[in-house]
C-alpha positions in Angstrom: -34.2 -32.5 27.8 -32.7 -31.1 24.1 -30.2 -32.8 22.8 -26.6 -31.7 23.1 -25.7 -29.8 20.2 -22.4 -31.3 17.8 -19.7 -29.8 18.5 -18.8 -28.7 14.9 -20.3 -25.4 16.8 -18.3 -25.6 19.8 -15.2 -25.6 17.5 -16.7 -23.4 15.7 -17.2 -20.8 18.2 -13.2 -21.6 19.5 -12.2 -20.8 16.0 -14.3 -17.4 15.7 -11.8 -16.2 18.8 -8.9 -17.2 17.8 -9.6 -16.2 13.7 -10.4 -12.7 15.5 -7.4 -12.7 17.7 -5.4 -13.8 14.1 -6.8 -11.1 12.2 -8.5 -8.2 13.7 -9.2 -6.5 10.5 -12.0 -9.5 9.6 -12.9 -9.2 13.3 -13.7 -5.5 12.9 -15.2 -6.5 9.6 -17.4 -8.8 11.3 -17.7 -6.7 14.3 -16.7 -9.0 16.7 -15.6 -7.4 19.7 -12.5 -7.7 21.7 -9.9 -6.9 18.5 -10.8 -3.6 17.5 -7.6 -1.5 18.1 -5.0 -4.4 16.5 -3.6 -5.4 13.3 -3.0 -8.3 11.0 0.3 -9.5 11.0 1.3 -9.1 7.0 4.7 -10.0 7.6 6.3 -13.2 5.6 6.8 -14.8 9.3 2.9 -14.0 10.2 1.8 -15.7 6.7 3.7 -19.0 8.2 2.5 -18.4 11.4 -1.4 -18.1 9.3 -1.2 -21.6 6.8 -0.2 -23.5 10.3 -3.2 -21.8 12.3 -5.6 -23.1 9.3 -3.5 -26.2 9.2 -4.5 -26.7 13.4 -8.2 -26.2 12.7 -8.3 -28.7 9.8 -6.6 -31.4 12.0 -9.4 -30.6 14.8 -12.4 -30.6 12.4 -11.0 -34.2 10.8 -10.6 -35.4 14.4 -14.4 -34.4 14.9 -17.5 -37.6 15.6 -19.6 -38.2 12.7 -22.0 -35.6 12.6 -25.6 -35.3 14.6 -27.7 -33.9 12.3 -28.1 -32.0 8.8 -26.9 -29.1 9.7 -23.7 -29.8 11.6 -23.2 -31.5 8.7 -23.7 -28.0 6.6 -21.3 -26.4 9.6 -18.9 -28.9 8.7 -18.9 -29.0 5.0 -18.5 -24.6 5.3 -15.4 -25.0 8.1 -13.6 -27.2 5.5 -14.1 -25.4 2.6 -13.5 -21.7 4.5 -10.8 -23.6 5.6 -9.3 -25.1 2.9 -9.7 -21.7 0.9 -7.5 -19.7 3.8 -4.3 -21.8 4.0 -5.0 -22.3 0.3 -4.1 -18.5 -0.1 -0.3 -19.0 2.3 0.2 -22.0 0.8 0.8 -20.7 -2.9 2.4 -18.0 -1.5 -0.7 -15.4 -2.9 -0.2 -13.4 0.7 3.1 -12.5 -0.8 1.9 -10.6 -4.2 -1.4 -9.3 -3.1 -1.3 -6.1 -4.7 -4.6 -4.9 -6.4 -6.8 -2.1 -7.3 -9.8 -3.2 -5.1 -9.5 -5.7 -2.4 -5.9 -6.0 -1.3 -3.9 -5.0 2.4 -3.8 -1.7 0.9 -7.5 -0.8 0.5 -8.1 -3.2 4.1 -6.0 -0.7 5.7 -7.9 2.3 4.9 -11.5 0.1 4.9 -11.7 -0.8 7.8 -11.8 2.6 10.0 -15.4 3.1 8.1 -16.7 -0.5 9.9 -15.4 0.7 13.5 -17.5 1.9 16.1 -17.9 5.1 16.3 -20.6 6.0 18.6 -18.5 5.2 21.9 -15.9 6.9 23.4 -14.4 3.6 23.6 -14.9 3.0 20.1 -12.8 6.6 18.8 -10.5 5.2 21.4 -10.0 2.3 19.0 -10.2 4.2 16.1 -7.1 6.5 17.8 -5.1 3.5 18.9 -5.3 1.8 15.0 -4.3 4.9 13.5 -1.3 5.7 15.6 -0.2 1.9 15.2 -1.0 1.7 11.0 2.5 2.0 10.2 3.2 -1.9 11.8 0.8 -3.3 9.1 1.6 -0.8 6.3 5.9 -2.2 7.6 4.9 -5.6 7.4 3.1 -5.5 4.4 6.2 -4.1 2.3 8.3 -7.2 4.0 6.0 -9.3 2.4 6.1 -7.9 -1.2 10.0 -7.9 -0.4 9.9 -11.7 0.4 7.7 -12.1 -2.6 10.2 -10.4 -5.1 13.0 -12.6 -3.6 10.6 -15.9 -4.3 9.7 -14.6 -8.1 6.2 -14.3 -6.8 5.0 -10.6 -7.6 2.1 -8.6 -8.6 1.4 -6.9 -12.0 2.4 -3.7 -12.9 -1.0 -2.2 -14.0 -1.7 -3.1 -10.0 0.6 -1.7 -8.5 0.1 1.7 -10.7 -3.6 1.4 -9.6 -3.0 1.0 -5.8 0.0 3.3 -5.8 -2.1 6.0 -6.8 -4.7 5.4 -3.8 -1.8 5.8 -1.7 -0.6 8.3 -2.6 -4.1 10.5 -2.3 -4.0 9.1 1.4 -0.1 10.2 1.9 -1.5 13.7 0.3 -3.3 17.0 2.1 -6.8 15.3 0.3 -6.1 12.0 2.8 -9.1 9.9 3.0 -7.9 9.0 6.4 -9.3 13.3 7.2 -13.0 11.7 6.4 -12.5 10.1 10.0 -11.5 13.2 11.9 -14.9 15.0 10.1 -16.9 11.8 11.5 -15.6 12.8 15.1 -16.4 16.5 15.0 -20.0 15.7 13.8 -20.4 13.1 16.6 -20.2 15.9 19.3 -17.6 13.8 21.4 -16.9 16.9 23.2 -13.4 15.2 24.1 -10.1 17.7 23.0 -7.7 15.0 24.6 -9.0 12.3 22.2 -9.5 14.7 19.4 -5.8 15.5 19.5 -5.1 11.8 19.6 -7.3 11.6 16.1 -5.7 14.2 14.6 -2.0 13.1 14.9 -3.1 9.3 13.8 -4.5 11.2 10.8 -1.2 12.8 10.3 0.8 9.7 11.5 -1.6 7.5 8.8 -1.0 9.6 6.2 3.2 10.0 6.8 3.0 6.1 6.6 0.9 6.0 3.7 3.7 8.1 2.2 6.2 5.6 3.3 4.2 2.6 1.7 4.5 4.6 -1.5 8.0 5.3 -1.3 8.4 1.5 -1.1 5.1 0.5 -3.8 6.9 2.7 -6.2 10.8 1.1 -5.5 8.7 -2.3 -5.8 7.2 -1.5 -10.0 10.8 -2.1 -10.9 10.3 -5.6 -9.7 6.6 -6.4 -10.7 5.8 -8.0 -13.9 4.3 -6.4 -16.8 2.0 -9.5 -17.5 -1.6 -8.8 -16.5 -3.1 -13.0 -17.3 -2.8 -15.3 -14.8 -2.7 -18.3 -16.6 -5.0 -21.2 -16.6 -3.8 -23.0 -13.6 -4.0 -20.0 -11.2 -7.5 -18.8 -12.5 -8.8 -22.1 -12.2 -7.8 -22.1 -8.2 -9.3 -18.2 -8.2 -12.4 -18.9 -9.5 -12.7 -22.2 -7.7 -12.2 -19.7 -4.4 -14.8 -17.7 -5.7 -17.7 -19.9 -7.1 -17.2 -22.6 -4.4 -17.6 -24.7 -7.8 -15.6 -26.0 -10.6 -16.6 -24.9 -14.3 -14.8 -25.4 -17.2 -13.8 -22.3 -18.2 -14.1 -22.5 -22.1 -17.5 -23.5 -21.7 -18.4 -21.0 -19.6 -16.7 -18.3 -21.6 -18.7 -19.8 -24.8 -22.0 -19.3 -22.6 -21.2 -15.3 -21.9 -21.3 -14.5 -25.6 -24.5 -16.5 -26.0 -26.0 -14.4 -23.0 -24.4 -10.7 -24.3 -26.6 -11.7 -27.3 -29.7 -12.5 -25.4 -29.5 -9.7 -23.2 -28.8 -7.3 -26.3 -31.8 -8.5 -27.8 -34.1 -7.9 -24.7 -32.5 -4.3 -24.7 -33.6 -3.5 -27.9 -37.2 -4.7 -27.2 -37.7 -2.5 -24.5 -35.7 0.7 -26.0 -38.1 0.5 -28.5 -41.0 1.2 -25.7 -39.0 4.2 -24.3 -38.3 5.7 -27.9 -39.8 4.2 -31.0 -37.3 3.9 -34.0 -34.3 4.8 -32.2 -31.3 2.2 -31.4 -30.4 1.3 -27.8 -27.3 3.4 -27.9 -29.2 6.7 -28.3 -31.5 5.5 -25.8 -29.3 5.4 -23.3 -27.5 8.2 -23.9 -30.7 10.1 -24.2 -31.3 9.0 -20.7 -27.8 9.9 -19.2 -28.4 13.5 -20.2 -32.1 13.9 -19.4 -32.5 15.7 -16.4 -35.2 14.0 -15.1 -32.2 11.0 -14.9 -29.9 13.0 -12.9 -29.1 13.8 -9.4 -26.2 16.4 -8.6 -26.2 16.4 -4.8 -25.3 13.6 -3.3 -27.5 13.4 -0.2 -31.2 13.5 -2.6 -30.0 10.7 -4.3 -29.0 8.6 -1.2 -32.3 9.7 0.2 -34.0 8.2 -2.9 -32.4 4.5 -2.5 -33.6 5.0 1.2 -36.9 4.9 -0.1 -36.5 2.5 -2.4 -35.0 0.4 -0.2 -38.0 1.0 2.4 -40.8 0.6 0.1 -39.6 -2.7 -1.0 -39.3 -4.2 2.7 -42.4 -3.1 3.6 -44.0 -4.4 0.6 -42.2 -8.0 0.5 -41.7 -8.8 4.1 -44.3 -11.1 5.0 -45.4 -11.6 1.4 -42.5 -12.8 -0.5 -39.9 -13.0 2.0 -39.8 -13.0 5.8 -37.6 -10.5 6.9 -36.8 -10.8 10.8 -36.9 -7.4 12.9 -33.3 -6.7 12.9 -32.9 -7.1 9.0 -34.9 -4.7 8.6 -32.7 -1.9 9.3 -30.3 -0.5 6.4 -28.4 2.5 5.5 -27.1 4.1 2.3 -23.7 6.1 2.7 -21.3 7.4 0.5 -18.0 5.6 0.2 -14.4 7.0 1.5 -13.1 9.0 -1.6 -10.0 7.2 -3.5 -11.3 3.7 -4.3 -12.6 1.7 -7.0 -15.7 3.0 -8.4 -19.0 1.7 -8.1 -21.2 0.2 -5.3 -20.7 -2.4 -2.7 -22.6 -3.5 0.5 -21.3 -4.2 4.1 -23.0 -6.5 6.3 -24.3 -5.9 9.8 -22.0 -6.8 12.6 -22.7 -9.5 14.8 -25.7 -8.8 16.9 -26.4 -6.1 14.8 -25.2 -3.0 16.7 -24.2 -1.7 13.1 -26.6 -1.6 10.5 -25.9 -3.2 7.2 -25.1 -0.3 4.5 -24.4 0.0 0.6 -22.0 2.6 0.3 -21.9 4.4 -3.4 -18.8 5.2 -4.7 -19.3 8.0 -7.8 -16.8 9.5 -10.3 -15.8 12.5 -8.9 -18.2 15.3 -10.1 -20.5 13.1 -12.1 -24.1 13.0 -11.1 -25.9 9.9 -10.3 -28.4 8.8 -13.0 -31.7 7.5 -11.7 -32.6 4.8 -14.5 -29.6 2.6 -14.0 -29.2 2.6 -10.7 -32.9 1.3 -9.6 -31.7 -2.0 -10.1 -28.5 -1.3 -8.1 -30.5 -0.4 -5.0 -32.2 -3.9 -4.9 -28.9 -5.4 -5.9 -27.0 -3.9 -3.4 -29.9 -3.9 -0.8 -33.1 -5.4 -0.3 -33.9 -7.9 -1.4 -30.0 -8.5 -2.5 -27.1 -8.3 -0.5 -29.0 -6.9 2.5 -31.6 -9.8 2.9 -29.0 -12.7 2.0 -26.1 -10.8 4.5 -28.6 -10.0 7.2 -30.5 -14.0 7.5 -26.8 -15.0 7.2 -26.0 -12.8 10.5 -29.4 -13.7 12.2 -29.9 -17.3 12.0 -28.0 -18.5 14.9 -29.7 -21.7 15.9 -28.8 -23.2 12.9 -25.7 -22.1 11.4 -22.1 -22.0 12.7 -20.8 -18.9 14.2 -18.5 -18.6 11.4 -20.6 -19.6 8.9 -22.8 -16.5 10.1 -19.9 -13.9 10.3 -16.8 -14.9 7.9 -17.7 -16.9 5.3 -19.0 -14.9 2.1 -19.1 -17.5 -1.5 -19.0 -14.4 -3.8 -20.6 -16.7 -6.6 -23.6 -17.8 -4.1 -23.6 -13.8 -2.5 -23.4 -11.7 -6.1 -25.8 -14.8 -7.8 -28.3 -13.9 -5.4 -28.3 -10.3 -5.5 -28.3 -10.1 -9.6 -31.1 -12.9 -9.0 -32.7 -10.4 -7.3 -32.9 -8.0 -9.6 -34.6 -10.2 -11.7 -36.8 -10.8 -9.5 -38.0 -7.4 -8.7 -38.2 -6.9 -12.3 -40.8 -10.4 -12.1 -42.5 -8.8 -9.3 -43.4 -5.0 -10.8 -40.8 -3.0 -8.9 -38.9 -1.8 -12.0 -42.4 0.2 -12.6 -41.2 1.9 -15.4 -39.3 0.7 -19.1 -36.4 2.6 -18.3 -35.9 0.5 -14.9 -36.1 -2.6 -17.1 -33.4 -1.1 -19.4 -31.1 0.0 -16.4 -31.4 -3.8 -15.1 -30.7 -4.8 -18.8 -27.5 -2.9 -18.7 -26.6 -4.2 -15.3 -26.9 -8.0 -16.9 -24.7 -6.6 -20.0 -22.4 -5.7 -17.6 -22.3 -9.1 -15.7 -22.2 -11.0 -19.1 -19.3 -8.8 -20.5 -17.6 -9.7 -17.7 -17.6 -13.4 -18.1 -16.3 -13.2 -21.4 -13.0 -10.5 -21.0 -12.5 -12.1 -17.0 -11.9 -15.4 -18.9 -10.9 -14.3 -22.1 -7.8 -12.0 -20.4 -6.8 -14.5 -17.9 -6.7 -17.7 -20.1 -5.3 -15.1 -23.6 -8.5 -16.1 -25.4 -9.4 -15.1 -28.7 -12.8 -13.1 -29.3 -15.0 -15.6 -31.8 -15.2 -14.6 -35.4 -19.3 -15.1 -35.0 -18.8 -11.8 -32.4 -19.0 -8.3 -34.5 -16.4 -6.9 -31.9 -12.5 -7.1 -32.7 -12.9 -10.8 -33.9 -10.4 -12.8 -33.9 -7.9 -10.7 -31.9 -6.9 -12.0 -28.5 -8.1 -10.3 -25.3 -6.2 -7.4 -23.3 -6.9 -4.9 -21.1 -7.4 -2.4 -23.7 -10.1 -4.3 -25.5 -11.5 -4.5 -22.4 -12.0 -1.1 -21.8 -13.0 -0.6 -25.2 -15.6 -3.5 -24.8 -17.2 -2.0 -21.9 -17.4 1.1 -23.0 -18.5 0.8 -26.4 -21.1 -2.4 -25.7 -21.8 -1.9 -22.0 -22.0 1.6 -22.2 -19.7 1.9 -18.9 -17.9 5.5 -18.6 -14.2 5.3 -19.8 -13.0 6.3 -16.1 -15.3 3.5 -14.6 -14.5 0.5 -17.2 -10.5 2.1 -16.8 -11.1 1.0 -12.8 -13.1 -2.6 -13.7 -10.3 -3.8 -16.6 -7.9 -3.8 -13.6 -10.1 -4.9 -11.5 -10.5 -7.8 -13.4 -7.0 -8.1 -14.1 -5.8 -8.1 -10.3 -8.9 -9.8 -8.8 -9.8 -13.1 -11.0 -12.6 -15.0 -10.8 -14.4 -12.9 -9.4 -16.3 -11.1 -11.9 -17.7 -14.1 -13.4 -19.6 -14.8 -9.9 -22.7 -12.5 -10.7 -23.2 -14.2 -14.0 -22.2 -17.8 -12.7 -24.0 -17.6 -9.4 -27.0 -16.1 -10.8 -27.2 -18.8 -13.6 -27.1 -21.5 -11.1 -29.5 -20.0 -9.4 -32.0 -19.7 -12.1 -31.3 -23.6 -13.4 -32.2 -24.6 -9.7 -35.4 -22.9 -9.5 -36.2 -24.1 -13.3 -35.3 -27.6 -11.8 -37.8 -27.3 -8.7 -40.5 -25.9 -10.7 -40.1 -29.1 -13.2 -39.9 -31.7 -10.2 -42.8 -29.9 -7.9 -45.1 -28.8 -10.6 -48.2 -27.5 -8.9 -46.5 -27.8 -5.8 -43.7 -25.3 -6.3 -43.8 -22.3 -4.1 -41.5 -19.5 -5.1 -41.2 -18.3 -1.4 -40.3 -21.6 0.0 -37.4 -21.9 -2.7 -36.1 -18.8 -1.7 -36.2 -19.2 1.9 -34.3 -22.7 1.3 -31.8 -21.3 -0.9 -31.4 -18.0 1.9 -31.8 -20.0 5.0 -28.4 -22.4 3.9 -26.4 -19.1 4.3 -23.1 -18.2 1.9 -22.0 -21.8 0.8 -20.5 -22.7 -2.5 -22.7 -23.2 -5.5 -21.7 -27.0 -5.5 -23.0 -27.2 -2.3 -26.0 -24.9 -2.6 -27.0 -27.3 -5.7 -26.4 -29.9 -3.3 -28.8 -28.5 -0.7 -31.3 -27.1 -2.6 -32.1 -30.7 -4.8 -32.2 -32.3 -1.6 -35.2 -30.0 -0.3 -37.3 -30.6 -3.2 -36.2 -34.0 -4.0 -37.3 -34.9 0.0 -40.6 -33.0 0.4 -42.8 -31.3 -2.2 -43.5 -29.1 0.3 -40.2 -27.7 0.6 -40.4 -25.3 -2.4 
């Protein structure tokens, strides 16, 4: 007879239901059923009513029995910390100033229609119900900022400026929130009652996003024109994010010295593409060629659909094991109005929906082949989509949360730009260009590190540094940084300065993440020697699902420390 299992799961399971009931956006996120057609409660009152929820579970995880086996201890450990991080959020007030260009109520609201179901009558039903109920959220939401202004707790004003103007273009006849009644007239519903319910919640969602910009552009008067957060509050954000502690100056010291490794390696292989010209008028050789560009949308999605094909039928079995229903992904372009760039959403639980990347372009620019290669594996397989899609599947040994809500960005983002090194390792950047697009993605990730720190804490930029030494970090430099060393359009590094600015900590994650996950595998190479199998460290470092990188270190040195076999 098996054993019973700990009941870190049973709990864990209770929690799932009643984190969905609690907030029905991450349930829909998830896609876990039952929620579908409700709303978070932003209200100040339903941020209380939140902190004391989190509060309940930590009292009924502390009054748990020691732990069975290794991992309900790993269940454990992730329900604390996911935990911890939530009524973290209430507790310093942050549900009362989150206001940002990126990944705020305001871009949840409009997000999370594109995760619905939508191949069910009972699924537009949803769809119809949420959009002639948005203005409760979009109500609450405003009470919130209200409540914040009366604490002295607000957002910037460069944020507010950034997500006022995403409101507005939903509140205006170009309304994102159309996209949704297109989706219904290509799905062939054939249902005119339903249809007319979808196209007054279209009109309904974008009179309230009006409304929410009435009140977003009463609130600038209140918000604060300082962008920094200050060290105290970035330490917590990056804490949130890394799932680690780092000291800050250290790390900030450690981006310059990878800019200059990473501008080196550029140079090496621009020299392969084009002999005796520099890196800059490589790249911008490349950006104009037309052998790099793709004007229509749909033959470029087409070509990461390949890409992402070829590389799970080359590596599944070989490098990775990639269960049956990982193997499904799609490649969509993202609802217009949000911050540029690409970003991946995982499958739903039981995978009924398919994980996807969705694109988001500059409006009218072309997609240019050579850097985005290494986005595709990034984003996809074996990135996001492999990491995500194990996390989903492997139900007999993690927690049901731990499979559908908890997401370390510095673990998730260190092991997707870890991936693009590794296709790089492996031959699937099969031409120099490739290896100079995934160059410029690591620029990116470095420059990051230094103007995410350097902005938030009001560094200086080191006199050693041939860019604006000595002068102290701001948005402005910023931009001019990216643009001018990271070769990032001005419209894009526009969107990523206040992205950084209104979301901290988290753009150090690629760099951090991926770092840790490189001294790990140097460390089990080291201890195993001979021994050391590259596919048995990866499936140790995948198979713990999204944990912190403390705990990933923690995990991962254990396995190779305990069995030679194990990587």
């Amino acid at each position: 007879m098996a054993a019973p299992r700990d009941p870190i799961f049973e709990l864990s399971d209770d929690f799932v239901s009643a984190f969905s009931a609690l907030s029905p956006i991450a349930a829909s996120m998830a896609g876990v059923p039952g929620h579908h057609d409700g709303w978070d409660d932003y209200s100040p009152e339903g941020g209380e009513a939140a902190l004391a929820f989190f509060r309940g579970y930590e009292a009924k995880l502390a009054a748990l029995p020691p732990a069975t086996d290794s991992w309900a201890t790993v269940a454990r450990r992730v329900m604390a910390d996911f935990l911890e991080d939530k009524a973290s959020t209430y507790q310093h007030l942050d549900n009362l100033a989150d206001l940002n260009n990126i990944e705020s109520p305001v871009q949840h609201l409009r997000m999370v229609f594109d995760v619905m179901d939508t191949t069910t009558p009972a699924g537009w039903e949803a769809v119809a119900t949420r959009l002639a109920t948005i203005d409760r959220p979009m109500t609450q939401y405003v009470a919130a900022l209200r409540e914040g202004v009366r604490r002295g707790h607000v957002a910037a004003k460069r944020q507010v400026a950034a997500a006022l103007a995403q409101v507005r273009l939903n509140a205006s006849d170009k309304t994102s929130f159309a996209e949704i009644l297109t989706a219904y007239d290509a799905a062939n519903v054939g249902d005119p009652a339903l249809r007319g319910r979808l196209e007054r919640g279209v009109a309904h969602a974008a009179a309230s996003s009006g409304r929410l910009a009435s009140a977003l552009e009463a609130y600038m008067s209140d918000a604060t024109p300082i962008d920094a957060f200050g060290e105290d509050r970035y330490a917590r954000a990056s804490r949130r994010f890394l799932g680690m502690d780092i000291d800050p100056r250290e790390t900030y010291a450690w981006g310059f010295s990878e800019i200059a490794a990473i501008e080196s390696a550029m140079r090496d292989v621009a020299a392969r593409i084009a002999p005796g010209k520099d890196v800059a008028s490589v790249i911008r050789s490349l950006q104009s060629s037309p052998e790099q560009l793709v004007p229509r949308a749909e033959d470029f999605l087409e070509l990461m659909r390949a890409r992402q094909q070829t590389a799970l039928s080359d590596l599944m079995g070989k490098h990775f094991e990639v269960p049956e229903p990982v193997r499904r992904i799609d490649v969509k372009l993202a609802p217009a109005g949000g911050a540029l760039g690409a970003y991946y959403v995982p499958p739903s639980d039981g995978f009924t929906r398919p994980g996807t990347v969705y694109y988001a372009p500059a409006p009218g620019e072309p997609f240019t082949i050579f850097s985005e290669i290494t986005t595709a594996y990034h984003e996809g397989f074996p990135g996001h989509h492999l990491q995500c899609g194990l996390q989903v599947y492997l139900a007999e040994r993690l927690s049901r949360l731990h499979r559908l809500f908890v997401v370390c960005s510095g673990y998730a983002e260190g092991w997707a730009l870890y991936a693009e090194q590794l296709m790089d390792e492996l031959g699937y950047l099969d031409r120099p260009e490739y290896v100079l697009g995934m160059h410029m993605a690591k620029l990116f990730r470095a420059i990051r590190v230094v103007v995410d720190i350097g902005m938030h804490l009001g560094l200086s930029i080191p006199r050693s540094f041939d860019f604006h030494p000595g002068e102290v970090w701001t948005g402005e430099l910023c931009v001019e940084m990216l643009t001018q060393r990271g070769f990032i359009p001005a419209d894009f590094a526009k969107s990523e300065a206040t992205r950084y600015l209104g979301w901290p900590g988290q753009a150090i994650s690629y760099k951090v993440g991926e770092r840790v996950m490189l001294e790990l595998r140097q460390e089990a190479r080291r201890a195993l020697g001979d021994a050391f199998d590259l596919r048995a460290f990866h499936e140790v470092v995948l198979g713990s699902g999204s944990v912190g990188l403390a705990h990933l270190q923690q995990l991962v040195r254990a396995s190779f420390s305990a069995s030679p076999a194990a990587c």
